[in-house]
VOMAR-867166 format. One record per residue (C-alpha): residue number from 1; z, x, y. Coordinates in pm, 1 decimal. Layout:
! residues N
<site n="NUM" pz="Z" px="X" py="Y"/>
...
! end
This chain:
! residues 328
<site n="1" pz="11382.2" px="9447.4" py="6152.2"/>
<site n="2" pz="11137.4" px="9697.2" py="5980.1"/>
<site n="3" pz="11078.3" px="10048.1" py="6207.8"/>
<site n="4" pz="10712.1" px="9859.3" py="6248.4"/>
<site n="5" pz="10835.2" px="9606.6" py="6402.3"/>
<site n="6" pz="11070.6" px="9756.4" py="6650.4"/>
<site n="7" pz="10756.5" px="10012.3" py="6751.1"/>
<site n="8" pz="10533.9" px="9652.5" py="6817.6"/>
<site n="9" pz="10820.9" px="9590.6" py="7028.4"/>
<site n="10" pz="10900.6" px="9863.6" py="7238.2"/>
<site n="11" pz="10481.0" px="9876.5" py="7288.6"/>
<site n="12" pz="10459.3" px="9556.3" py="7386.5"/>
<site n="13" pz="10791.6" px="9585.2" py="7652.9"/>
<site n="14" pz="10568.0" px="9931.4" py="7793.8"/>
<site n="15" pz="10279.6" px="9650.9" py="7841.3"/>
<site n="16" pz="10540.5" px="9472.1" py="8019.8"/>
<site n="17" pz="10656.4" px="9744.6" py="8273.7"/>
<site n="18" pz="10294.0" px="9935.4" py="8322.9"/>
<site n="19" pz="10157.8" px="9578.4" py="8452.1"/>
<site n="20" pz="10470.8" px="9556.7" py="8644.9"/>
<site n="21" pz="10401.6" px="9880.8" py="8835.5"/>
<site n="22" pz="10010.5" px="9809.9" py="8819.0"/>
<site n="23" pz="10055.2" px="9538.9" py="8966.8"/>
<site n="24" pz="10264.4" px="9697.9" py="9278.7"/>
<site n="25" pz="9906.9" px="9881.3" py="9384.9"/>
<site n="26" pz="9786.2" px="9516.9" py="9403.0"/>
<site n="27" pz="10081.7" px="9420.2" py="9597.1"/>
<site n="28" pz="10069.5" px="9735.5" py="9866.2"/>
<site n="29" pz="9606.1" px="9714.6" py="9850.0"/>
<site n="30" pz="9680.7" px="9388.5" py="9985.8"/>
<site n="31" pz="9909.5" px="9435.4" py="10249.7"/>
<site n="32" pz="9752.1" px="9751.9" py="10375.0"/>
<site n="33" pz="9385.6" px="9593.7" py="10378.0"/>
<site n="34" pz="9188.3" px="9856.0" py="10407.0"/>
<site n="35" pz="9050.2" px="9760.2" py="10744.6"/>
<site n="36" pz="8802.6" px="9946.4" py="10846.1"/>
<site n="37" pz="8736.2" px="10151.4" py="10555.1"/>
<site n="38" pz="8413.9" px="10195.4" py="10285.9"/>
<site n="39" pz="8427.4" px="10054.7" py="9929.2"/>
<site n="40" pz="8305.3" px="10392.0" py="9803.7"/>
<site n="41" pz="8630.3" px="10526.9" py="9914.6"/>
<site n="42" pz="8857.6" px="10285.7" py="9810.6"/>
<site n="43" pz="8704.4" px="10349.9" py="9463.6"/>
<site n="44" pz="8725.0" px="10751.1" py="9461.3"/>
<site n="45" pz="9059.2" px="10774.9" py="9646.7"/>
<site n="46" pz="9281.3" px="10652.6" py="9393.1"/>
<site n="47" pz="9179.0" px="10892.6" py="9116.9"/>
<site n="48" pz="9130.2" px="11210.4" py="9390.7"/>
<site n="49" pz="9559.8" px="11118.1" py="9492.9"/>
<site n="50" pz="9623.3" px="11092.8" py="9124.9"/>
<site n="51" pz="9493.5" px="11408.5" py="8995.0"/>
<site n="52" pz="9737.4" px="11635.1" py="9214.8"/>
<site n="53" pz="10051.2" px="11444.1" py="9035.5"/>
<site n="54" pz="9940.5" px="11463.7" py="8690.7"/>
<site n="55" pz="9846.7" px="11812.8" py="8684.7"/>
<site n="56" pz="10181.3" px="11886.0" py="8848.9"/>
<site n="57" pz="10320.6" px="11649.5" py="8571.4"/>
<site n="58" pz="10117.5" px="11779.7" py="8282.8"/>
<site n="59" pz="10148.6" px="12158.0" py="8358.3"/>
<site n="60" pz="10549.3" px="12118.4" py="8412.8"/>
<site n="61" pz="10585.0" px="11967.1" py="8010.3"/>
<site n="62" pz="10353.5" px="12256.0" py="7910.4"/>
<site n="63" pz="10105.3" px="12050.9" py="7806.4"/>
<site n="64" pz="9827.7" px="12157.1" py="8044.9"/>
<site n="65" pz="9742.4" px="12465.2" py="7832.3"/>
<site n="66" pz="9670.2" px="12254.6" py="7565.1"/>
<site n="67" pz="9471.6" px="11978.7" py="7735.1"/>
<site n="68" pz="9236.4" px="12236.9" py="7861.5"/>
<site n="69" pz="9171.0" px="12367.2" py="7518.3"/>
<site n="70" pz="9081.3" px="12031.9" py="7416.6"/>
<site n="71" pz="8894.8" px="11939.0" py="7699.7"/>
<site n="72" pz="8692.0" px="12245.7" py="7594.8"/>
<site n="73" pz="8611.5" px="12182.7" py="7211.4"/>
<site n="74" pz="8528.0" px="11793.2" py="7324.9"/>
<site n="75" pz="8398.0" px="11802.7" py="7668.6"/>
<site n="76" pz="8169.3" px="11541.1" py="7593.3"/>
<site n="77" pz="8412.0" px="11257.7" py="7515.6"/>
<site n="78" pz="8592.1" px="11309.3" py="7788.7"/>
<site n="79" pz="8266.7" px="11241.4" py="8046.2"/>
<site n="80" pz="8150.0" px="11031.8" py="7861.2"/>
<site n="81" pz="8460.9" px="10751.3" py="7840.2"/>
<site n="82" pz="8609.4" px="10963.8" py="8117.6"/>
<site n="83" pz="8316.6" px="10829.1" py="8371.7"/>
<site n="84" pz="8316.5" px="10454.0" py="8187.1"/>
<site n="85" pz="8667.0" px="10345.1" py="8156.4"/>
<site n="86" pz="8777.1" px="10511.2" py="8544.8"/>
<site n="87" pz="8512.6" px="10581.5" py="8745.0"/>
<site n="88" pz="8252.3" px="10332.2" py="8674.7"/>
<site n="89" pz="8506.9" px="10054.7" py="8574.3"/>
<site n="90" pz="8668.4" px="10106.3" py="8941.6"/>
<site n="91" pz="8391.2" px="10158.8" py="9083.2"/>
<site n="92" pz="8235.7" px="9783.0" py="9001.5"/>
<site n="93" pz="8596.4" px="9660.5" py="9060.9"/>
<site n="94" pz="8567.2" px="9722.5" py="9401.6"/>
<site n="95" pz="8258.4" px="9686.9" py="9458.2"/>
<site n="96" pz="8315.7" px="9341.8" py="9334.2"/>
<site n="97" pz="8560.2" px="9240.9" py="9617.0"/>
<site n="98" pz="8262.9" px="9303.8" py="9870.6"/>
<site n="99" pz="8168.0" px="8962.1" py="9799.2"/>
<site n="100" pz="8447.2" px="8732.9" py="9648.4"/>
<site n="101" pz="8841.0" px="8731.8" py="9743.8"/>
<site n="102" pz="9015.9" px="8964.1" py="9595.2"/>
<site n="103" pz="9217.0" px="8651.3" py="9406.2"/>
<site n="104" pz="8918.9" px="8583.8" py="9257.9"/>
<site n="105" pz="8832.5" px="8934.6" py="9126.0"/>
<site n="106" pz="9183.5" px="8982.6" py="8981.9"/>
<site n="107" pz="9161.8" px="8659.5" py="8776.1"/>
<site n="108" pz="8795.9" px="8707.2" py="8693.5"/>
<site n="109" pz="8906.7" px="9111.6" py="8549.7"/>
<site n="110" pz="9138.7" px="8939.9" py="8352.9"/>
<site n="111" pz="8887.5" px="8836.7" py="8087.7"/>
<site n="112" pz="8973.6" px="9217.9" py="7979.9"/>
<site n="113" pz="9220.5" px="9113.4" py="7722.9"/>
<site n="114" pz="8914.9" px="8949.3" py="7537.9"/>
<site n="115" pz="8718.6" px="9204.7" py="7608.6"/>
<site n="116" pz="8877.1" px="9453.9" py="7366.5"/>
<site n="117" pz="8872.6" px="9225.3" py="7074.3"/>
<site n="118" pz="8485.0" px="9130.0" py="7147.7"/>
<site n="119" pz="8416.4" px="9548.5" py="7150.0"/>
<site n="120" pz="8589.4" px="9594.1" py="6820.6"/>
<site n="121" pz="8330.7" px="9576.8" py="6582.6"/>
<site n="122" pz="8098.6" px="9737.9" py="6771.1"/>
<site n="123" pz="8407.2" px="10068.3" py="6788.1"/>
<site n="124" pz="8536.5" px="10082.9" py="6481.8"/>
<site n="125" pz="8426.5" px="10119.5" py="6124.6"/>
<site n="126" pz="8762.0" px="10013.4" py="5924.1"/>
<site n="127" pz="9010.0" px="9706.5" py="5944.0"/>
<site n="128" pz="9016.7" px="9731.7" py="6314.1"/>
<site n="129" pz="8681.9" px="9617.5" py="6290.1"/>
<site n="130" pz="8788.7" px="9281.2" py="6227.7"/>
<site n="131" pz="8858.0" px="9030.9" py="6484.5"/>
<site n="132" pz="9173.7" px="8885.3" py="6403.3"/>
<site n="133" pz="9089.7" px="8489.6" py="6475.6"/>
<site n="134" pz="9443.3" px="8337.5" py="6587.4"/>
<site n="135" pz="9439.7" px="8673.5" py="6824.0"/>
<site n="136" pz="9075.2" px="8557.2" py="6970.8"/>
<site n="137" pz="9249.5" px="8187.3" py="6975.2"/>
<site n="138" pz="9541.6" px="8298.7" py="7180.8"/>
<site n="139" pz="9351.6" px="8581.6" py="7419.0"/>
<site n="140" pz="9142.8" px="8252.5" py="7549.1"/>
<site n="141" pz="9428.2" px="8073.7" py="7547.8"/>
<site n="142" pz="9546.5" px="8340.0" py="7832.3"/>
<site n="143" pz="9243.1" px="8342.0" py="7977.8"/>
<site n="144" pz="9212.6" px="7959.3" py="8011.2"/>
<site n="145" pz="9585.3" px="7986.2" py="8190.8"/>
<site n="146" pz="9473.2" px="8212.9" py="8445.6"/>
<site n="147" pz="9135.9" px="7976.2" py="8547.1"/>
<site n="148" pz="9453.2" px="7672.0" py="8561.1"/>
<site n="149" pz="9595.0" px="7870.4" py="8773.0"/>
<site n="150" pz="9267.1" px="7924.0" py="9027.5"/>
<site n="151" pz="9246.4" px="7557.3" py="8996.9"/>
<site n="152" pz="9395.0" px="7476.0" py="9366.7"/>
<site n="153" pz="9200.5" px="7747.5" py="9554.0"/>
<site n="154" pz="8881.1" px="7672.2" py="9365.0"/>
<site n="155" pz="8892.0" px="7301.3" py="9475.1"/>
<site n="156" pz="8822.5" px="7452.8" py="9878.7"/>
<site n="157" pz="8619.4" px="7765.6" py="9735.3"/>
<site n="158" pz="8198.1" px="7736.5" py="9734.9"/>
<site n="159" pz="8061.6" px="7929.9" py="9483.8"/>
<site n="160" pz="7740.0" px="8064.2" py="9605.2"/>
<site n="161" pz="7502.8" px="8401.2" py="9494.5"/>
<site n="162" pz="7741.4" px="8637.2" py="9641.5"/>
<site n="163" pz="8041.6" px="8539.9" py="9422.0"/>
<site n="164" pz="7868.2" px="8501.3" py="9114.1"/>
<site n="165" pz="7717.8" px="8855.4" py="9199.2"/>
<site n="166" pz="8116.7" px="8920.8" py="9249.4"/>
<site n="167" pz="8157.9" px="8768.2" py="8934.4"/>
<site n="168" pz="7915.5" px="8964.0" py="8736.7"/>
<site n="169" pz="8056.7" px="9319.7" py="8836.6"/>
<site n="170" pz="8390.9" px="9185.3" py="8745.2"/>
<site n="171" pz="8290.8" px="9085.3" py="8375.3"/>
<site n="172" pz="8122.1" px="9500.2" py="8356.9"/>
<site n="173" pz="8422.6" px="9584.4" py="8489.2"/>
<site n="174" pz="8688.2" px="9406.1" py="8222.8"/>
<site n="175" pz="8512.5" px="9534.5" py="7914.0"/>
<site n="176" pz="8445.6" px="9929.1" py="8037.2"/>
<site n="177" pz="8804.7" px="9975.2" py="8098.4"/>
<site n="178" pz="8915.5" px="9867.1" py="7714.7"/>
<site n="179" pz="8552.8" px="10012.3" py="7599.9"/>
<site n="180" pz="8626.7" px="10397.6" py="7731.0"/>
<site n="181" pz="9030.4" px="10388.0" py="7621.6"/>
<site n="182" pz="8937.5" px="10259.8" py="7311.0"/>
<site n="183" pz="8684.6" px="10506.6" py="7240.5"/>
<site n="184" pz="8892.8" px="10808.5" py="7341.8"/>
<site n="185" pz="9177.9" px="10708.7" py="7103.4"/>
<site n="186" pz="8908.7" px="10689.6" py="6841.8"/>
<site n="187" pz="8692.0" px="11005.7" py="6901.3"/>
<site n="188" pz="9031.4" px="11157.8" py="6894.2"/>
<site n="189" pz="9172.5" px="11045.4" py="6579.3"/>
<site n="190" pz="8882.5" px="11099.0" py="6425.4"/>
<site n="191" pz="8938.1" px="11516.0" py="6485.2"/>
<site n="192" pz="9270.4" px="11465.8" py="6417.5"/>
<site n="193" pz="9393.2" px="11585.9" py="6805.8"/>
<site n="194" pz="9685.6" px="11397.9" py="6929.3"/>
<site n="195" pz="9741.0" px="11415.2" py="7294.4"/>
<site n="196" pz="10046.3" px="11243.8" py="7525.7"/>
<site n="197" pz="9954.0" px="10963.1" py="7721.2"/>
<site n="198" pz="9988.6" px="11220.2" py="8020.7"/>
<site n="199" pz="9715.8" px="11422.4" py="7907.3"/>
<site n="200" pz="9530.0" px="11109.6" py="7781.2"/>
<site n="201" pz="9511.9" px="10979.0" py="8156.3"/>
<site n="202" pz="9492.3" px="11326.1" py="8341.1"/>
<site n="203" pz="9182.2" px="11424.3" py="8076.8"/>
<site n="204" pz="9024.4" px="11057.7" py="8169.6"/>
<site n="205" pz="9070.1" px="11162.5" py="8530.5"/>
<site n="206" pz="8884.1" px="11498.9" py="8501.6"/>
<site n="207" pz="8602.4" px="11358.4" py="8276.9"/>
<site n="208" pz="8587.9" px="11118.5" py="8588.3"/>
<site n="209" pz="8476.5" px="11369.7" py="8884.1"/>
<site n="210" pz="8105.0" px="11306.0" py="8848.4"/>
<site n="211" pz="8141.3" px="10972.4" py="8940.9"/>
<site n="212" pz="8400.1" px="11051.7" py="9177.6"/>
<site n="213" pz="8236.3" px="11305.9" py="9388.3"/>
<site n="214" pz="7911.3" px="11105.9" py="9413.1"/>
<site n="215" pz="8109.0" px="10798.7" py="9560.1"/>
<site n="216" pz="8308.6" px="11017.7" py="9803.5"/>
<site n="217" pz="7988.9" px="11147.6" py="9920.6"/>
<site n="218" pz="7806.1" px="10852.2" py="9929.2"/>
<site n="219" pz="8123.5" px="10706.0" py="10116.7"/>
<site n="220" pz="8135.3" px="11026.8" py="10367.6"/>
<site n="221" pz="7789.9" px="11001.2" py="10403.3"/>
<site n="222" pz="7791.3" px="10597.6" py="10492.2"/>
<site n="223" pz="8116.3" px="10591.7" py="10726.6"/>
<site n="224" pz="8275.0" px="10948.7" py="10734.7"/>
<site n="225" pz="8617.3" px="11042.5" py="10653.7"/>
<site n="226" pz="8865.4" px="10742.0" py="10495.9"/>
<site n="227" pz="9107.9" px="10602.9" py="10784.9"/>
<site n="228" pz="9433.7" px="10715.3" py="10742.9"/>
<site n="229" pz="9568.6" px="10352.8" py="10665.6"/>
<site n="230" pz="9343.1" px="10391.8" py="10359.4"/>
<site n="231" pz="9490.2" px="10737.1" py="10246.7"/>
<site n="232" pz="9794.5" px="10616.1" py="10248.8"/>
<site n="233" pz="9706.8" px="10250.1" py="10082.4"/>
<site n="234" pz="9513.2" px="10484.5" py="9800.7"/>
<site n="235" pz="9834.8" px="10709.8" py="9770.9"/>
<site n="236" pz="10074.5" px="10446.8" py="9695.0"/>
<site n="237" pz="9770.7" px="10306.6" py="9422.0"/>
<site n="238" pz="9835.9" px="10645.3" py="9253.9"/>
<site n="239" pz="10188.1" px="10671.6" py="9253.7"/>
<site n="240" pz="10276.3" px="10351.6" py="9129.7"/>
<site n="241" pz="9943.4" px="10227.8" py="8920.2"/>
<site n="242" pz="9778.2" px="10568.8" py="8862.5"/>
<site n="243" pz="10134.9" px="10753.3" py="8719.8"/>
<site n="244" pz="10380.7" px="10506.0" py="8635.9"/>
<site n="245" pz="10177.9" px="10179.9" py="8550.5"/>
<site n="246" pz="9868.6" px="10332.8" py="8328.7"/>
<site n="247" pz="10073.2" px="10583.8" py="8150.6"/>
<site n="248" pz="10275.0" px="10384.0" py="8028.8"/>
<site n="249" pz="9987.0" px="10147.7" py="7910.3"/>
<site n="250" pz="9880.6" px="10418.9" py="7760.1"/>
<site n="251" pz="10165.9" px="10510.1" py="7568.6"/>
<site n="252" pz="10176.5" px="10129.2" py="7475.7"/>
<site n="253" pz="9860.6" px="10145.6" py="7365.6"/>
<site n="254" pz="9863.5" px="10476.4" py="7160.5"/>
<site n="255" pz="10216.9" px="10373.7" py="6997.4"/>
<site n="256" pz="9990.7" px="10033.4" py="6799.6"/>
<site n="257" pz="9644.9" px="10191.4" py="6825.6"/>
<site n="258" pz="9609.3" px="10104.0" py="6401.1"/>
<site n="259" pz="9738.8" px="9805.7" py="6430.0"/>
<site n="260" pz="9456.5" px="9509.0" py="6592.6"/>
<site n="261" pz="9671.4" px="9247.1" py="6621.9"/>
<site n="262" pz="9949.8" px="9421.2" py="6833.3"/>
<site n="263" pz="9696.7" px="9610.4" py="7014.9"/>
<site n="264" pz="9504.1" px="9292.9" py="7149.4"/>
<site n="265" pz="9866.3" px="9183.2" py="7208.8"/>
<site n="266" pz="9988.4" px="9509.4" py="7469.4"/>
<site n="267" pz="9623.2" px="9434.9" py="7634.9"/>
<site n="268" pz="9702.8" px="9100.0" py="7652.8"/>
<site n="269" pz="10005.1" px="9161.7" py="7860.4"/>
<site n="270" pz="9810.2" px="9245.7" py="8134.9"/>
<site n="271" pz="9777.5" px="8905.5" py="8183.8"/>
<site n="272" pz="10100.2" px="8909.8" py="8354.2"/>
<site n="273" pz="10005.5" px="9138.9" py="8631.1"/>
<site n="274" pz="9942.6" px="8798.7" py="8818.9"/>
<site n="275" pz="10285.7" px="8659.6" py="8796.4"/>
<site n="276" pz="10394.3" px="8991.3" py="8927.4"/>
<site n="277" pz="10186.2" px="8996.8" py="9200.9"/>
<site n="278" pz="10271.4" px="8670.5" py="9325.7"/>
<site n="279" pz="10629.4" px="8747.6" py="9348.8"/>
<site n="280" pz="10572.1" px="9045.3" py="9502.4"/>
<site n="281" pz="10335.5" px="8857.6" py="9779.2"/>
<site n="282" pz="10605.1" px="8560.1" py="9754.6"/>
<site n="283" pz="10871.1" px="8880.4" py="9886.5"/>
<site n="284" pz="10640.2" px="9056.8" py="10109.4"/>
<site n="285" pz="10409.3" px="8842.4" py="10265.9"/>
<site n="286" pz="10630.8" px="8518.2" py="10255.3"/>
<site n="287" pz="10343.1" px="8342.7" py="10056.2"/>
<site n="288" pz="10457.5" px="8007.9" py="9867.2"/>
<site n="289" pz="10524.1" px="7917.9" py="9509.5"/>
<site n="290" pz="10209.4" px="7769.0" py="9331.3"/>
<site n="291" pz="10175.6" px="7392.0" py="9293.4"/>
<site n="292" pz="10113.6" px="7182.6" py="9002.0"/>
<site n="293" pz="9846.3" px="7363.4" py="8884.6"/>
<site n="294" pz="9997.5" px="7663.9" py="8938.7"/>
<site n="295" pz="10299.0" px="7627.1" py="8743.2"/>
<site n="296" pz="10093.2" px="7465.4" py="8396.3"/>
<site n="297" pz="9881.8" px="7794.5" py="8391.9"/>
<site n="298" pz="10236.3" px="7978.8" py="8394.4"/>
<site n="299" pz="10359.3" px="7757.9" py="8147.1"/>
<site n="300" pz="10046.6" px="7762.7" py="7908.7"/>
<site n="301" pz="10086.2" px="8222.1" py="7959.6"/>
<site n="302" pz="10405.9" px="8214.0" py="7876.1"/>
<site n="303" pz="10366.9" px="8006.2" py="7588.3"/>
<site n="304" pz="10036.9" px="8203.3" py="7427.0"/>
<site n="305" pz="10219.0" px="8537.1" py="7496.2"/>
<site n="306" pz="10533.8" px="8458.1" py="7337.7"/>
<site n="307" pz="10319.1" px="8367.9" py="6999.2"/>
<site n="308" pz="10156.5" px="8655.5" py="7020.2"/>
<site n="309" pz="10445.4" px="8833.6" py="7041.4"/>
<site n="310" pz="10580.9" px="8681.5" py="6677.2"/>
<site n="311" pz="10187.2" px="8720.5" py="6565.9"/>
<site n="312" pz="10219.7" px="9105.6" py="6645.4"/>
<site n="313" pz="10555.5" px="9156.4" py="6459.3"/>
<site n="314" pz="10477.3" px="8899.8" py="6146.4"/>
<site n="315" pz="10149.8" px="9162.8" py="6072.7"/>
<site n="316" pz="10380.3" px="9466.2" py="6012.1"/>
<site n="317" pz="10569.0" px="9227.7" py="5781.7"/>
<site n="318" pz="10331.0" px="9238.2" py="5546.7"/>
<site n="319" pz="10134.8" px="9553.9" py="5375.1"/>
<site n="320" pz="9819.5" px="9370.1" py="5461.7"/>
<site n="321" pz="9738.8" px="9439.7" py="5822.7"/>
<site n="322" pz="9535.8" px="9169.8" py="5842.7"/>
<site n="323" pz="9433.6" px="8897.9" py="5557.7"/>
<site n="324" pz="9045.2" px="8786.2" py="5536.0"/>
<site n="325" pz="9147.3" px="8408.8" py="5608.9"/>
<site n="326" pz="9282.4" px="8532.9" py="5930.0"/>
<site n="327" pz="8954.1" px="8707.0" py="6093.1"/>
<site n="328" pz="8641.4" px="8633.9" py="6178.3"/>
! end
């Protein structure tokens, strides 16, 4: 196995474990509920609870200096894609869930892993600019798994103005977060700066505070202070999806970030923040297995990650990262 192929590899097992600990925020949102509390909040408090621990992180590996200095020769970029792919992105997310289950805004968010193929062309200016067609093929694939999936709840589910207002926000929502990662990874390449995944995600979350302090003010302003069950809902967010789950996305991402194929295939693993979640409700909340349905849209994910799996390692097989019969 080429050194390549073992770095597709240990991106795509990141992929793995960030949606793993993404999808424990899902898990502990859930159970807390946020009774009681305004969206606006839920949006902001994530990011404010997040930016204590990074700093803390960033400044103890040294690296804060640095970031700073960066921050300063591009402040800009960091706004810019700062604001898009955390502030605004969260911001519709959960706005969204005023007006669908939150079921159907996680499956609907999961058209994401098209969403960063689709962008390409309009991002980049070299081969990445290429849609890689069997990648396109299997990223619907996923997608089509998760609607199986929704299959059994949509049969007793009326869709009416307010979901497919739910539904709209959602579809923002899924390409903004690829659209402002994407575009930070390029704007920095392009000056040659190369910054950890910690300072990636800690110089996202500082480019973010516009947007954050105008929804904690708007949420102050419509319902006060957050409850305390919120605070702590928000904190465990942060810990577990803020630090540990998009870090090490980010680092997943950053390790194939010249490399289309494999990079559609670590945002494609985010598919599998479902089946995590579902265990962790199975555990938790003593909800039951999936039926029929269910299980086939498991089945058909497993299947189209697995192929793109071999897809992502067969590119760095060849000099060619991708041939012209294999694009659109």
């Amino acid at each position: 196995m080429t050194k390549e192929s073992k770095t597709v590899i240990q991106a795509i097992a990141l992929g793995l474990v960030s949606n793993l600990f993404l999808s424990v925020g899902l898990i502990v949102n859930s159970l807390m509920a946020f009774s009681g509390s305004h969206w606006a909040w839920t949006a902001s408090l994530r990011y404010w609870l997040l930016l204590p621990f990074l700093l803390i992180i960033v400044a103890g590996n040294r690296q804060l200096k640095p970031l700073l200095v960066v921050l300063k020769q591009m402040p800009g970029t960091f706004l810019i894609w700062g604001n898009v792919g955390f502030g605004i992105f969260y911001a519709f997310l959960t706005f969204a869930s005023l007006f669908a289950p939150g079921w159907l805004v996680a499956a609907g968010f999961e058209i994401t892993i098209l969403a960063g193929l689709l962008l390409a062309p309009f991002i980049y200016s070299d081969h990445r600019a290429i849609i890689p067609r069997k990648a396109l093929l299997l990223s619907a694939l996923l997608v089509v798994s998760i609607a199986v999936m929704q299959l059994e709840k949509m049969q007793s589910f009326h869709l009416g103005d307010s979901t497919l207002i739910s539904l709209g926000l959602t579809l923002v929502a899924a390409f903004l977060w690829p659209l402002g990662n994407r575009k930070l990874m390029l704007d920095l390449e392009h000056r040659n700066i190369h910054l950890s995944a910690w300072q990636r995600v800690l110089g996202m979350c500082l480019g973010s505070l516009p947007v954050l302090i105008l929804l904690a003010v708007y949420g102050f302003y419509e319902s006060g202070p957050p409850v305390k069950v919120q605070v702590f809902s928000s904190l465990m967010a942060a810990l577990f999806s803020g630090v540990l789950g998009s870090v090490l996305f980010f680092k997943a991402i950053q390790l194939v970030r010249k490399n289309p194929t494999a990079l559609a295939t670590v945002e494609a693993t985010q598919v599998t923040t479902i089946f995590f979640t579902l265990i962790g409700e199975i555990l938790f909340k003593g909800v039951g297995w999936p039926g029929f349905y269910g299980n086939l849209g498991f089945l058909i994910m497993l299947l189209g990650l697995s192929y793109y799996v071999f897809l992502s390692v067969q590119s760095n097989k060849s000099k060619k990262v991708l041939q012209p019969d294999h694009a659109l």
